[in-house]
C-alpha positions, 0 to 999 in steps of 0.5 A: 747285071750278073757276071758272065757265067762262061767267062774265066776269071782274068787274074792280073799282077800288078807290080809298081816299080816306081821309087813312089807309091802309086794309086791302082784306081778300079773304075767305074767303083772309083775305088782306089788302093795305093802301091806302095814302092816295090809292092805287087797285088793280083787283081782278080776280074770275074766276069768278062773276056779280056778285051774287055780290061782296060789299063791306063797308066799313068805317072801317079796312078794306073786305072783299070777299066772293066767291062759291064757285068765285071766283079773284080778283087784284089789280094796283097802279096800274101794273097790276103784280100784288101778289096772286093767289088763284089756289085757288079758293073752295071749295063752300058749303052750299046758299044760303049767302053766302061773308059768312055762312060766313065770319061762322060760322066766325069767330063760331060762330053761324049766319048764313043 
């Protein structure tokens, strides 16, 4: 599937400010960077509208759901790349969320 050509590229700070690291997780790549304290990186997702980013955050990690067709990258604070998903996220069942696919594949249970 081919990222939606009429779409705007969503950019997104994301900043810990926790006294730890914490591990930015791009699903459903299952691809992870860790945060070090006090550290921001710009997450960039080509492809889809907003409502169709998902963050999830937890104490340790924050996830980040994208949507079917979705390419994503993301650059340090000297917006020097350190990760690029450039396959895009392939098609799902109808009226399903990547967080739910993702959900099923891991747990086997249905999530819609």
């Amino acid at each position: 599937m081919k990222p939606s050509p009429d779409s705007l590229p969503i950019v997104l700070q994301a900043r810990n400010d926790k006294p730890h690291d914490v591990t930015l997780v791009l699903e459903p790549w299952g691809e992870e960077v860790v945060l070090l304290s006090g550290v921001t990186v710009t997450v960039t997702v080509h492809g889809v509208r907003a409502q169709e980013v998902e963050f999830v955050w937890g104490e340790q990690d924050v996830t980040l759901f994208v949507a079917p067709g979705s390419t994503v990258e993301v650059a340090d604070e000297q917006g020097v790349q350190v990760l690029e998903l450039a396959l895009p996220v392939p098609g799902l069942p109808e009226g399903m969320s990547t967080r739910a696919f993702v959900s099923q594949v891991l747990t086997g249970e249905d999530q819609t």
